[in-house]
C-alpha positions, -999 to +999 in steps of 0.1 A: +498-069+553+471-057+531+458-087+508+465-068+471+503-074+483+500-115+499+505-142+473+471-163+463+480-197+487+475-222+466+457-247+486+432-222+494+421-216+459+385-228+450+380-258+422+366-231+400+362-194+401+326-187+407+326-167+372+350-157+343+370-124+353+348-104+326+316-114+347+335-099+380+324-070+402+345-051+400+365-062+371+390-092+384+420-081+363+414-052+346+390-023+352+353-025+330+332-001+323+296-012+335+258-006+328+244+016+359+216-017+362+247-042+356+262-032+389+230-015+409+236-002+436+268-001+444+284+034+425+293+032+392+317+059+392+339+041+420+333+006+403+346+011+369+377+024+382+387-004+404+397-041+401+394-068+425+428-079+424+445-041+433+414-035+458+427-025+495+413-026+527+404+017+528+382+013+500+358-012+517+362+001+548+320+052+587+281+115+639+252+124+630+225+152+645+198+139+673+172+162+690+169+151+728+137+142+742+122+140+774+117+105+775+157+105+775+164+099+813+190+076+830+158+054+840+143+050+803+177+042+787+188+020+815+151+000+814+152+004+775+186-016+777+179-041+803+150-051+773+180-063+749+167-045+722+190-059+703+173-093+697+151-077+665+183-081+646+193-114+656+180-150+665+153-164+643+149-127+627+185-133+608+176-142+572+186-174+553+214-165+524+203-159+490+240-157+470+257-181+491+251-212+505+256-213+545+274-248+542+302-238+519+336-243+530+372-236+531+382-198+523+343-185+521+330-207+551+353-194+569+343-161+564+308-169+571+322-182+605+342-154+611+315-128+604+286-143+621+306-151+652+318-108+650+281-100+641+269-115+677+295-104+697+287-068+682+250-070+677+242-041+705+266-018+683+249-028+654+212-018+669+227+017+685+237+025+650+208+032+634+188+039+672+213+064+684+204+099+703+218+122+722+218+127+757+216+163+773+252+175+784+233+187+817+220+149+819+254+135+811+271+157+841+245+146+867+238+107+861+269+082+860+251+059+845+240+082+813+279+095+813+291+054+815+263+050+789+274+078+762+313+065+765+309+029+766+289+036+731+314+052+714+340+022+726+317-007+714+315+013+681+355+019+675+358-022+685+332-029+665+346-011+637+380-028+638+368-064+640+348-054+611+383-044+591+393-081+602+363-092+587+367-073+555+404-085+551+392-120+550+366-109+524+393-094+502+412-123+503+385-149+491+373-125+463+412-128+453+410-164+457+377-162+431+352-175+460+328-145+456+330-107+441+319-074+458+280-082+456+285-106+482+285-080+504+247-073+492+231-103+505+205-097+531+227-120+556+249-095+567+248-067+586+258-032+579+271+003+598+256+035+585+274+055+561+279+091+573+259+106+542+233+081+559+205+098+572+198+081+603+189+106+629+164+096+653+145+108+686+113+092+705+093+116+685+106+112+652+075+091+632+045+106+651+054+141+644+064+135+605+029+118+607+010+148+625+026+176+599+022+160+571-018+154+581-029+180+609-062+162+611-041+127+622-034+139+660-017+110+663-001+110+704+032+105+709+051+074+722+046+070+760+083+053+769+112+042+752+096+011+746+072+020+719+095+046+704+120+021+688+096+001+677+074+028+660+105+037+642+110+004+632+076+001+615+079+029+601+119+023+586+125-013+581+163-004+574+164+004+612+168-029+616+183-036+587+151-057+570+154-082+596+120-082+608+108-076+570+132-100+549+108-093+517+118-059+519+150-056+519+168-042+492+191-072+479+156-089+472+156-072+439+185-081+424+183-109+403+216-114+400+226-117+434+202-155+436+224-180+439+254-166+423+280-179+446+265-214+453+285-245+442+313-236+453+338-256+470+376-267+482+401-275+458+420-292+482+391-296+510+413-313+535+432-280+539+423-253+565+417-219+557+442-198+570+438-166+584+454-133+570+482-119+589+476-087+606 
C-alpha cells in the first residue's frame, strides 16, 4: 500500500515532530506557498502544490547520448572493472551527516539502515550512472563479454531502481510520522540517480577536448586508458561522484537550513521496533 493511505502507528511516532507543520517542506497539512530561497533547490512550482501528508510514492520516484571511443574495447572495460571503480563513492569517501544525526533511532534509523545497507549493495550502479557509455553495436556482436557487460548494466540499474522505491516508501512514511521533511533527501549522505534532463554524457575524451577547443594553444593529450579517463572526469565534475571525494563542494553545503535540522530526535516509545511498510 502506498503510505498517504496506511494509518500513522502509533508507537512509531517520534516524542516531537522535528518542526511545527507551517515550518514543513512541503507543507505537512496543507499546501504553502514558499519563497524560491525558502525551499532552494528543490522546484517551487511542484512544492507549493503538494503536502506531505497526500505525497505518493510517483512523485519521489529516472538514456542518455554517448560518443564511443577507441579506448572502449572488451579489454579496457573488463580491466577498468576488475579496478572496482566504484570505491570513489564509498568507504572513508562517504561523508558524515549534516541534518541528521547517524545514531538516531526508531522510524528514521531505520531508514538510515535500510538505505545504507541498499546504497552498498548498489554502489557499482550508482558509479555507471553518471560514467556510462556506449559500446559499438559491431563490438557488442563480437565480444561476450562487452554484450554480458551492456545487459547486466541495464539489470543492476532496474534492481537498483526498485530497492530504491523500497527505500523511498520508508522515507514517506517517517516524514508522515514527523521524523524529517523532504530536505532530508538533500543531505550530502545520500546518494542519488541522474535525472533524465541530467546532462551526464560522458566518453574517454570528454574533458581534454572541451579543454583543447576552448584554448587551441592548451594541446592538452588525451587520456591513454580507461584508467585516467574516469578520473579526469571526476576532477573536472565533482558531481560524477557525487561530491564524495570533494564534500566541501557539494551542493547541500550551502544551505543553512539543512545544519542540523533533524537532530534531536528520538522514540516515543524507544522499546518498540520500527516496522516495515507493507509492499
Amino acid at each position: 500500500a502506498d503510505p498517504p493511505g496506511m494509518p500513522l502507528v502509533s508507537t512509531m511516532l517520534p516524542r516531537r515532530q522535528f518542526a511545527p507543520d507551517n515550518a514543513c517542506i512541503p507543507g505537512r497539512q496543507q499546501t504553502r506557498q514558499y519563497n524560491i530561497a525558502d525551499v532552494d533547490p528543490w522546484v517551487i512550482q511542484r512544492i507549493n502544490t503538494l503536502t506531505i501528508m497526500t505525497m505518493t510514492l510517483e512523485v519521489l520516484s529516472r538514456a542518455l547520448p554517448f560518443r564511443p571511443d577507441h579506448l572502449i574495447t572488451g579489454q579496457n572495460v573488463r580491466d577498468l572493472m576488475a579496478a572496482l571503480p566504484l570505491n570513489v563513492v564509498t568507504g572513508a569517501n562517504i561523508p558524515e551527516p549534516m541534518s541528521f544525526e547517524i545514531t538516531v533511532d526508531c522510524r528514521l534509523g531505520f531508514l538510515i539502515e535500510r538505505y545504507s545497507a541498499v546504497e552498498f549493495q548498489d554502489l557499482i550502479a550508482y558509479w555507471e550512472s553518471t560514467h556510462r557509455f556506449s559500446v559499438l553495436s559491431s563490438l557488442i556482436r563480437s565480444d561476450p563479454y562487452l554484450a554480458t557487460f551492456v545487459v547486466e548494466t541495464k539489470n543492476r540499474q532496474s534492481h537498483a531502481g526498485t530497492r530504491l522505491k523500497q527505500i523511498l516508501r520508508l522515507f514517506l512514511i517517517a516524514k508522515r510520522e514527523g521524523w524529517c521533511d523532504l530536505d532530508l533527501l538533500l543531505d550530502p549522505y545520500f546518494l542519488h540517480f541522474p535525472k533524465l534532463k541530467d546532462e551526464v554524457a560522458w566518453y574517454p575524451w570528454i574533458e581534454v577536448r572541451s579543454a583543447n577547443l576552448a584554448d587551441p594553444q592548451l594541446n592538452r593529450r588525451e587520456p591513454a586508458d580507461l584508467f585516467e579517463a574516469p578520473a579526469e572526469c571526476d576532477a573536472a565534475d565533482p558531481w560524477r561522484t557525487q561530491y564524495r571525494l570533494h564534500h566541501a563542494g557539494h551542493p547541500a553545503r550551502r544551505i543553512a537550513r539543512l545544519a542540523g535540522k533533524f537532530f534531536n530526535m528520538a522514540a516515543l516509545n524507544p522499546n518498540v521496533p520500527p516496522l516495515a511498510p507493507q509492499p
